[in-house]
N, C-alpha and C positions, 0 to 999 in steps of 0.2 A: 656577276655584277648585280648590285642590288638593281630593284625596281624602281624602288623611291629617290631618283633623280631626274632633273631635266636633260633633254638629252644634248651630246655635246653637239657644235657644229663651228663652222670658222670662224662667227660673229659671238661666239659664246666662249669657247676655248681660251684658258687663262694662259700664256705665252710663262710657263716659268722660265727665268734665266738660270745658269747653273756657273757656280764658279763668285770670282770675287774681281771688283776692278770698272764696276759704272757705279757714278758719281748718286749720293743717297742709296745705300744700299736696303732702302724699304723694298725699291726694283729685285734684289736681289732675292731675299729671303721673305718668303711668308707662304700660307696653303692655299691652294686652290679647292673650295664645294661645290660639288651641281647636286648636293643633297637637298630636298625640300625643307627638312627641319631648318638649317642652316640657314637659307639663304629667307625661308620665310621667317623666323625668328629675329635676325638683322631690320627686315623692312618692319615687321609689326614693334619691334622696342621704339624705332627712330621716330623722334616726333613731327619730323618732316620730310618728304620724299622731294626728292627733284625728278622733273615729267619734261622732256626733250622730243622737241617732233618739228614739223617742216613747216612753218606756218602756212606757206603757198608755194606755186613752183614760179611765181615771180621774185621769191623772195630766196636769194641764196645763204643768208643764212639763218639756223637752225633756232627756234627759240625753248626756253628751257626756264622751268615757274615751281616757284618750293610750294609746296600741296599737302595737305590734310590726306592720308590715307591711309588703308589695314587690306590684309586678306584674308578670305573667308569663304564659304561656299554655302548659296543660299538655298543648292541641292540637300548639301548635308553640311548643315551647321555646327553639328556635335564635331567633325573633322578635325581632327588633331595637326599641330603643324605638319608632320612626319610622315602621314597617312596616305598624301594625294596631292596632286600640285592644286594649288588653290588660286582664285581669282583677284586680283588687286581691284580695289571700289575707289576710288576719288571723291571729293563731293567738291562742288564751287558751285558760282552763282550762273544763272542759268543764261545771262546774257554774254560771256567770259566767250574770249576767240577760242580756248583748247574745247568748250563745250560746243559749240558750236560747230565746229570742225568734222567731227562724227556723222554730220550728213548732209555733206556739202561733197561736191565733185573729187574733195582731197582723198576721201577716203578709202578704201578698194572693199571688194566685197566681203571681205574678214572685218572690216572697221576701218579705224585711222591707226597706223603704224606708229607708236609710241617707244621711248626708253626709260626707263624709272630706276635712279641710284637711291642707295642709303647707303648712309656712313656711322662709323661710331667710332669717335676717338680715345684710344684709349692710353696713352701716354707718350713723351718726348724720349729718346734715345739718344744720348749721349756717349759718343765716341774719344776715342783719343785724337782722331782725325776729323775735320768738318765732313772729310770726302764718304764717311762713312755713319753719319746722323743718320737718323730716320724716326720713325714715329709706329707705335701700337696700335691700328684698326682693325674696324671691322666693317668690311663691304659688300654689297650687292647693287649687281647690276642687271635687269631684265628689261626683256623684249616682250613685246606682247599687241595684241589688236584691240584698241578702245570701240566700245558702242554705246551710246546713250541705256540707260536703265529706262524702261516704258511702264513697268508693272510697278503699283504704288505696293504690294506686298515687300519685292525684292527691292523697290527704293528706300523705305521704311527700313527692312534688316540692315540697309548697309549705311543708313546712316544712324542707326545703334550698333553697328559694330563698328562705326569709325569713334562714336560719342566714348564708348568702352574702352577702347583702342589707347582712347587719351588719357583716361582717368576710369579704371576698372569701377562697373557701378554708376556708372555718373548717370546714367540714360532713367535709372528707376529712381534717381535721386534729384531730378530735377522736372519742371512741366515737361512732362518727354512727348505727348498727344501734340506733335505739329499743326497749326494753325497749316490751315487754307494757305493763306496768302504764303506762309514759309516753305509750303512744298511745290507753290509754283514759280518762288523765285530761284532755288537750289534745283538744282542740275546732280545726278552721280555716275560717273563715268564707271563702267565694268569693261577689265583689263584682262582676257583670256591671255595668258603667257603663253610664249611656244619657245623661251628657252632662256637661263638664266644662269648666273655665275655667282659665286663667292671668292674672295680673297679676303686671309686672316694672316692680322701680321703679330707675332706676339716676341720676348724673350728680348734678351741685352742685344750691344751692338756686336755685329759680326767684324772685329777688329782685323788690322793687317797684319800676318801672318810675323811681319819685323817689328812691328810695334808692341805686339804681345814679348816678345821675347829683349824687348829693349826697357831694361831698366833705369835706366836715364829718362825715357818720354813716361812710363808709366808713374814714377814718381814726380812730376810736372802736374798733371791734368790728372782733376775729379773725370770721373764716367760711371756712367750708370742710368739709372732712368727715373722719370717725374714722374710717375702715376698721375690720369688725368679722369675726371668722370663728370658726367652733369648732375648738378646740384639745385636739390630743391628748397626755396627757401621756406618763411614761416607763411602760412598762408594769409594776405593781407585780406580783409574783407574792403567789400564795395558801399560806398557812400552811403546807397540804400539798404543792405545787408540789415537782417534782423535776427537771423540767427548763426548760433557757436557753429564753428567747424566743423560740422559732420563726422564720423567713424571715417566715411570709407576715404574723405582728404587726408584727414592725418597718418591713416596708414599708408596709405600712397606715396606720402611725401617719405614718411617713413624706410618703410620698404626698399624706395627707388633710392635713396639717397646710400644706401645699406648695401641695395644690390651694385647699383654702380660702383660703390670704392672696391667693393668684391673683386668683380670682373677685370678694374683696372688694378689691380693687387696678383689678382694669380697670371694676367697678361706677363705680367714681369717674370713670373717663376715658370713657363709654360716655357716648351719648346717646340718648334715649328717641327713637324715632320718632312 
């Protein structure tokens, strides 16, 4: 067994189903990763994470906030996704209840117990059946212990790797020397993981075994799939803007516009193992 995964446990453990017969068959068919490439590659593309945690133990239920965030390791920064589990950074404003949270009575002596998803959708699935639709992603889900960032070295790195994160370049291409006042109203939360999942759903619908073979329904009903990806548009400039669009936007937009129809193009032709 490789090393470069997080390790399994009940709360991590992807439940495959086997076989064909619950309703949306996404449940049915798609792979499960605890590889780091994987599951860190999913959270660093997404441009928003969702961050689920308990706000108090007055409060029964869970609250859960779309967040700015990347992983990285301000150990060793050169770290490749693949190389080492790496640490999830947050950043918000420093008066926010999940910042605050980190050292208040909620927390246990590892931090505050968080969960953090990303998603990527990558296309619609159409069947001959409704009971067997489903949709192309890509997911990850981790656990892990939040602690406030204290050191302005390692609070600085991760919020140029989160700046990065968004738009590769952006940190040396903009006033990146944070004012005073910007680094005492930002907060960045470091997320040590202790164990994390992947689920990838790719390929056409998993049809019924009678329906394939019934040429009366297969001549009725289109099937197949929509390719879906996020799209970037043409970059508007700002009221006060005074200069052309930069190199490193236009590649960006470029790029990402390129690599997304990609991804949701070969999801179609892929097959789930």
């Amino acid at each position: 067994m490789s090393d470069n995964i997080y390790p399994k446990n009940p709360r991590s453990t992807v439940n495959r189903l086997r076989g064909r017969g619950s309703f949306f068959d996404y449940m049915l068919i798609f792979t499960a990763a605890y590889d780091y490439e994987t599951i860190h590659g999913i959270v660093n593309t997404c441009p928003i994470v969702h961050v689920s945690f308990t706000p108090s133990p007055d409060d029964s239920f869970p609250a859960i906030l779309p967040m700015l965030g990347a992983m990285g390791s301000f150990e060793s920064p050169q770290a490749s996704l693949s190389d080492a589990p790496l640490n999830l950074y947050l950043h918000g404003y420093v008066s926010s209840r999940l910042m605050r949270l980190p050292s208040s009575s909620e927390a246990t002596e590892d931090g505050l117990p968080i969960c953090i998803a990303a998603s990527h959708f990558d296309g619609i699935v159409l069947a001959l059946s409704p009971f067997h639709h489903s949709l192309n992603y890509r997911s990850a889900v981790l656990h892990g212990y939040a602690t406030l960032v204290a050191s302005e070295p390692e609070k600085l790195y991760a919020m140029e790797l989160i700046t990065n994160n968004m738009v590769p370049k952006r940190w040396d291409n903009c006033r990146a020397q944070p004012l005073k006042t910007e680094m005492q109203s930002t907060s960045i939360l470091k997320v040590t993981i202790v164990s994390a999942s992947a689920k990838v759903r790719v390929g056409g619908a998993n049809e019924d075994r009678k329906d394939e073979k019934d040429e009366n329904v297969r001549g009725k009903f289109w099937t197949g799939v929509i390719p879906a990806w996020t799209a970037f548009g043409e970059p508007v400039p700002a009221e006060a803007n005074r200069v052309a669009a930069p190199e490193h936007i236009t590649d960006f937009v470029a790029t990402g516009n390129k690599d997304g129809e990609r991804k949701a193009k070969e999801a179609v032709k892929a097959q789930n193992k």
